[in-house]
C-alpha positions in Angstrom: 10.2 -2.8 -14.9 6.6 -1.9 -15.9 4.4 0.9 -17.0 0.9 1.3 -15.9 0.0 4.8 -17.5 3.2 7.2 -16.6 4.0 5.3 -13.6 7.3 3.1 -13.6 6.9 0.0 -11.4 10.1 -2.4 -10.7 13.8 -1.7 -10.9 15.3 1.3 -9.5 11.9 2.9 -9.2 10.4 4.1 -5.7 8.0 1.7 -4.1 4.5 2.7 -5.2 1.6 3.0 -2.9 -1.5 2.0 -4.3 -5.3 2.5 -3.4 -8.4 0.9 -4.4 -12.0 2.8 -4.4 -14.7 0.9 -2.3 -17.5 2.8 -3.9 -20.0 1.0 -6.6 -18.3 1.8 -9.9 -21.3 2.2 -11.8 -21.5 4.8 -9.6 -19.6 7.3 -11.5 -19.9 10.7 -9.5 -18.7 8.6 -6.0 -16.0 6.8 -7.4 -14.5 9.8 -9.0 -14.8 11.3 -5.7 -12.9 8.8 -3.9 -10.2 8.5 -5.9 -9.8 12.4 -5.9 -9.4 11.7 -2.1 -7.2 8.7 -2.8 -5.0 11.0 -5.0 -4.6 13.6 -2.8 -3.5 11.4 0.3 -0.4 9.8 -1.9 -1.9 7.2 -4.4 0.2 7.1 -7.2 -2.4 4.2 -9.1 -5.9 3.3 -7.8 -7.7 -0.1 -8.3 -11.6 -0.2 -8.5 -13.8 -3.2 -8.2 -15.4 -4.0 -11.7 -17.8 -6.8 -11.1 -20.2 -6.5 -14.3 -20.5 -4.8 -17.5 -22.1 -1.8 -17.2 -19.6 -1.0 -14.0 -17.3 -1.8 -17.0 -18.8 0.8 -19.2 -18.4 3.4 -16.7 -14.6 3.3 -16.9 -14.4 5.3 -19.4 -16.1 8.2 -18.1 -13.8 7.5 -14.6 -11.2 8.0 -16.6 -12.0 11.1 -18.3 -12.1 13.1 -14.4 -9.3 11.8 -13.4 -5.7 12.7 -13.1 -4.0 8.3 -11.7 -3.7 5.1 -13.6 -6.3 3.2 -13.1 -6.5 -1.0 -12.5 -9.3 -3.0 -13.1 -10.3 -5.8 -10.7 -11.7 -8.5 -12.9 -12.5 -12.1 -11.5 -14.9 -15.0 -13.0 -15.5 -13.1 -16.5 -12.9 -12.5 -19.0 -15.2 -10.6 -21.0 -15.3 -7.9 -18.5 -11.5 -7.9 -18.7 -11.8 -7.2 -22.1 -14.0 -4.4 -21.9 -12.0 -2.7 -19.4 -9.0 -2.9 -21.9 -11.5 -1.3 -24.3 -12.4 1.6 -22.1 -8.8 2.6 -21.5 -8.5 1.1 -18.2 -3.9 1.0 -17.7 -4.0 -2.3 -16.0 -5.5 -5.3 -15.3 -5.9 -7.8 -12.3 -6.8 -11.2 -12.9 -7.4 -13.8 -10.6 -6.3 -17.4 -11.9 -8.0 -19.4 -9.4 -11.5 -18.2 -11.0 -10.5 -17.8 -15.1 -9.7 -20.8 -17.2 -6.1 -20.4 -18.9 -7.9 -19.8 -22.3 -9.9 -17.0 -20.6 -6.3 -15.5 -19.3 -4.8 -15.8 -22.9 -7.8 -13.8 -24.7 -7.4 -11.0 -21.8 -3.5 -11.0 -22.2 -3.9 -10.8 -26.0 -6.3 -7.4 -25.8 -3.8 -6.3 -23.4 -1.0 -7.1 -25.4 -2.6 -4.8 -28.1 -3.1 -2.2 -25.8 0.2 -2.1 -24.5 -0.8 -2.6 -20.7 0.1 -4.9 -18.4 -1.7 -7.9 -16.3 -1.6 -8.4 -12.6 -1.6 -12.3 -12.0 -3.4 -11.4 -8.3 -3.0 -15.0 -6.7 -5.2 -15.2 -3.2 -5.4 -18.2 -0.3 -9.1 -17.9 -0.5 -9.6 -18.8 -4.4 -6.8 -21.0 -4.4 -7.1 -23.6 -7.1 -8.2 -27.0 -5.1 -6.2 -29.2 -6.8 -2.6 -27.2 -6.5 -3.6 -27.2 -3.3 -4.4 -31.2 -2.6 -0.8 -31.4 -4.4 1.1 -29.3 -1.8 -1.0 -31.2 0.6 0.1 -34.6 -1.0 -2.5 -36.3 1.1 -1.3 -35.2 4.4 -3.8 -34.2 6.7 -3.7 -31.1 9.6 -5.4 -29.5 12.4 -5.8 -26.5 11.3 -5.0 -23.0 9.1 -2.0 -21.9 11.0 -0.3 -25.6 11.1 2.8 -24.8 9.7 2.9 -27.5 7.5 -0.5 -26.3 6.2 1.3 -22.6 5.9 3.7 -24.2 4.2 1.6 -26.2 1.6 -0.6 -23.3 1.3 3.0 -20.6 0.1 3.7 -23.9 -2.4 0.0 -24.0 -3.8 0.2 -20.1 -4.3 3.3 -19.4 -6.1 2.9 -22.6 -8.3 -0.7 -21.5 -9.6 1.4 -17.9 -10.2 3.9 -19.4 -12.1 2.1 -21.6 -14.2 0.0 -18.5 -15.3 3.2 -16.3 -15.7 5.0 -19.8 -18.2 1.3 -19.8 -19.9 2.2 -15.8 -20.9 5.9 -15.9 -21.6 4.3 -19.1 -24.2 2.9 -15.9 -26.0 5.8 -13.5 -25.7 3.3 -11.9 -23.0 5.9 -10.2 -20.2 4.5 -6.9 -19.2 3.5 -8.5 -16.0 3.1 -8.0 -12.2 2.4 -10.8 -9.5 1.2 -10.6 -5.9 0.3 -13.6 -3.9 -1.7 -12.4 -0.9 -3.4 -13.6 2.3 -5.0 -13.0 5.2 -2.4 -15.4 7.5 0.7 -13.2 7.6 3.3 -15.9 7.5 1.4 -17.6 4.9 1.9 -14.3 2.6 5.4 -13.8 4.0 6.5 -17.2 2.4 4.5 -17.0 -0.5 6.8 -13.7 -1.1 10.0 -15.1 -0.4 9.6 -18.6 -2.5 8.7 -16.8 -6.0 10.9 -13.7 -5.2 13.9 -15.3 -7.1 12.1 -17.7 -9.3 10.9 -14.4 -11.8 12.1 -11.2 -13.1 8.5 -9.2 -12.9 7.8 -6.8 -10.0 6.3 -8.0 -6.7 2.9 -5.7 -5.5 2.8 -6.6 -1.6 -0.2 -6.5 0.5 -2.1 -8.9 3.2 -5.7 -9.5 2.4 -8.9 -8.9 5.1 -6.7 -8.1 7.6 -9.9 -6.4 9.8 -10.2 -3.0 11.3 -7.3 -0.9 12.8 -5.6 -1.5 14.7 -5.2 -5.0 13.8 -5.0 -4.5 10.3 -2.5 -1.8 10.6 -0.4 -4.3 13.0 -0.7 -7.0 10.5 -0.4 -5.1 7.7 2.9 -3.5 8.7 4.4 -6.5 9.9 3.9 -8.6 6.8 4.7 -6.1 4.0 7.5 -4.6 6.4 9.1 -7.9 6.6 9.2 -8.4 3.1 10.2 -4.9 2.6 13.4 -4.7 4.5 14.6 -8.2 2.7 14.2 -6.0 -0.5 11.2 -8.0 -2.0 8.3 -5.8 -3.2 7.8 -2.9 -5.7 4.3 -1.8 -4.8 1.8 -2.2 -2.2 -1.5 -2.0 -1.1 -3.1 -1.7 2.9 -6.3 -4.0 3.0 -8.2 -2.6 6.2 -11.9 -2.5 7.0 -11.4 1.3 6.9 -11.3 4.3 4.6 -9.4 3.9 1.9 -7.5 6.9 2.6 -6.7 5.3 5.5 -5.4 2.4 3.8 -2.8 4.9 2.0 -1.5 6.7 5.2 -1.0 3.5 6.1 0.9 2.5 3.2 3.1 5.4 3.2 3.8 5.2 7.4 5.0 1.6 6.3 7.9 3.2 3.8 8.5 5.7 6.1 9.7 3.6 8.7 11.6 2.2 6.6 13.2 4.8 4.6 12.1 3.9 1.2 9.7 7.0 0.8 10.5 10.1 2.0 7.0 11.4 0.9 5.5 13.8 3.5 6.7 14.2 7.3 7.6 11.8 9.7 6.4 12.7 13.4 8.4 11.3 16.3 6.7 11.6 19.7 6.9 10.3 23.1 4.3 7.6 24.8 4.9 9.8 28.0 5.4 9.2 31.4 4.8 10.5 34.5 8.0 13.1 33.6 5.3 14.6 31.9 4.3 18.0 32.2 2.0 19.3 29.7 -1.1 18.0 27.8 1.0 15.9 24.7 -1.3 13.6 23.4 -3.5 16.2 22.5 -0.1 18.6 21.1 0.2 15.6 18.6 -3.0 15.0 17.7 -3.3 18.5 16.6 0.5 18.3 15.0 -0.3 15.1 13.4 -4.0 16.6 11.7 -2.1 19.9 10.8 0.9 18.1 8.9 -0.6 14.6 7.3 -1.4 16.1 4.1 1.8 17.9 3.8 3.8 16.0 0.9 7.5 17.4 1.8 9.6 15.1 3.6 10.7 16.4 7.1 11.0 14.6 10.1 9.3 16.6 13.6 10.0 15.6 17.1 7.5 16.3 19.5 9.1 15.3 23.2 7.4 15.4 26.3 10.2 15.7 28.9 14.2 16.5 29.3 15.1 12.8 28.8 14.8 12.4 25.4 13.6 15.3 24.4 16.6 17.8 23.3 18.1 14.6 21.6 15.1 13.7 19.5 14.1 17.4 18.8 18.1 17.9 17.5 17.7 15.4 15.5 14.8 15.9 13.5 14.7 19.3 11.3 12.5 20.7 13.7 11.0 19.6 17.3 9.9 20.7 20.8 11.3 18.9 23.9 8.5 20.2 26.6 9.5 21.3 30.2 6.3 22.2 32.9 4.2 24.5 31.1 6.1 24.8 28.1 8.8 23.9 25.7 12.0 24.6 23.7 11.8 25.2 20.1 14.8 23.2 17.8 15.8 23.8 14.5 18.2 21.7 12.8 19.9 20.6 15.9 19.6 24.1 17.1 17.7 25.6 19.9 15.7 28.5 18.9 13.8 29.3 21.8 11.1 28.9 24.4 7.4 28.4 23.5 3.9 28.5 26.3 2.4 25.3 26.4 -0.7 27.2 24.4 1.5 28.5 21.6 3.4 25.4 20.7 1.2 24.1 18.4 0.8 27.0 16.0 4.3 28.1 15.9 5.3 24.2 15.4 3.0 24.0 12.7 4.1 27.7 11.2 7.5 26.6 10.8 6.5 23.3 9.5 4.5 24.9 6.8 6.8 27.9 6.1 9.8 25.0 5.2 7.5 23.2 3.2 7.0 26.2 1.1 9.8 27.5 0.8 11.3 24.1 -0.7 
């Protein structure tokens, strides 16, 4: 287990979602802002980008408005590391496939003084070449998804991590997280699952450039949810070519479906059918919008026909199963009464929002 500022990573301790800020950090006012949104949609620690020193000297005042833990994304210059430490950044991520091991040592010694820990952040793209010609062992493939490739690639990426991890233990250096991330799903997958029982440090999950949703959500969920429900990972972050909010509701939909966060609602609805007798994709759009920034964990049913319907609604702590031109109200497996298609939506969400308050 780990600490970066007052949050607890590893062990027992709930998987964290985790966002990162795709503002210019030398831009001070917008990167404040966005983690202030990151914040409020769930983020328990946020990462920024610090690619030069005076984006390094702005830390410190990012850190004076805000309320989260904050990582610093260093790669090439240790110095940078360095002077994140100095600002009061609570973690850093380096990248060993573009620091030299001396580099890593200096930024692990500030660190070390500083009591905050290093993420050794290992990726596919800045793999070292020649851990990578070793995996290979002069064998030659078609292409990226070969498996033997895939394969060769996992082997590359979790030897470069754990030579970096064996150069810190050298120094008594353990406060340490490792991820090993990306874009090919199965290539993270394995990566995962080789080093998960070769070290004691927690695991931060996450598949790199995965695109725009939906593709990145598919991708996303389907790598870290694999790992997930073998019990590998601690903390994660969604990589989308979206809004980093986004990236977070994403992050906590992924736990939710797998019951290791109960952080906010859970809405169960039907794809419909020609059973179908009122308008529900827009009744859960307007659900969804009304309860995503809820934080109380409660799981709503919104059924669109008799099939289903009066199951799923008894089952969740409150749901509608529609009939023409209406629906039936549940509430904790019990029906309450019968709503107009135009009404369902506010009294839905008024009950929502009254249980959320009172607990």
């Amino acid at each position: 287990m780990i600490s970066v500022g007052k949050v607890k990573i590893g062990g027992n301790n709930p998987v964290v979602v985790q966002g990162m800020t795709k503002t210019d950090t030398e831009d001070v006012r917008a990167t404040v802002e966005e983690i202030r949104r990151l914040v409020r949609a769930g983020a328990k620690i946020v990462r920024i980008a610090v690619p030069t020193v005076r984006a390094a000297n702005s830390v410190s005042q990012i850190k004076n408005q805000v309320d989260v833990p904050i990582v610093a994304d260093i790669h090439f210059n240790y110095r940078i590391a360095i002077e994140c430490i100095d600002k009061g950044v609570d973690k850093v991520r380096i990248n060993p496939g573009n620091m030299h091991k001396e580099e890593i040592l200096r930024v692990a010694r500030r660190a070390k003084e500083a009591h905050i820990p290093l993420r050794i952040g290992v990726n596919s793209g800045s793999l070292e070449e020649n851990l990578l010609r070793k995996s290979l062992n002069g064998e030659r493939t078609r292409g990226y998804r070969e498996e033997r490739y895939r394969h060769a690639v996992a082997k590359a990426m979790v030897e470069s991590a754990l030579q970096t991890v064996r150069l810190l233990e050298e120094k008594n250096f353990t406060d340490i997280v490792v991820s090993l991330k990306s874009s090919d799903v199965l290539t993270t997958v394995l990566s995962y699952q080789l080093i998960s029982d070769k070290i004691p440090y927690p695991l931060h999950l996450g598949i790199t450039a995965t695109g725009p949703s939906p593709q990145g959500v598919i991708r996303s969920s389907i790598g870290v949810g694999l790992l997930f429900a073998q019990g590998i990972g601690d903390t994660l972050r969604v990589s989308l070519t979206d809004d980093s909010v986004e990236e977070v509701r994403v992050g906590y939909q992924i736990l939710r479906s797998l019951h290791l966060s109960e952080a906010g609602p859970t809405l169960v609805s039907c794809p419909t059918c020609g059973r179908c007798k009122v308008n529900l994709k827009s009744i859960v759009k307007k659900v969804f919008s009304g309860i995503e920034n809820i934080r109380f964990p409660l799981t709503v049913a919104v059924m669109g026909c008799e099939v289903n319907g009066p199951g799923e609604a008894k089952e969740a702590d409150i749901g509608i199963a529609c009939t023409r031109g209406g629906g039936v109200l549940f509430k904790k497996g019990k029906r309450i009464k019968r709503l107009k298609e135009e009404d369902m939506v506010d009294v839905l969400l008024r009950e929502i929002k009254s249980k959320a308050s009172y607990k």
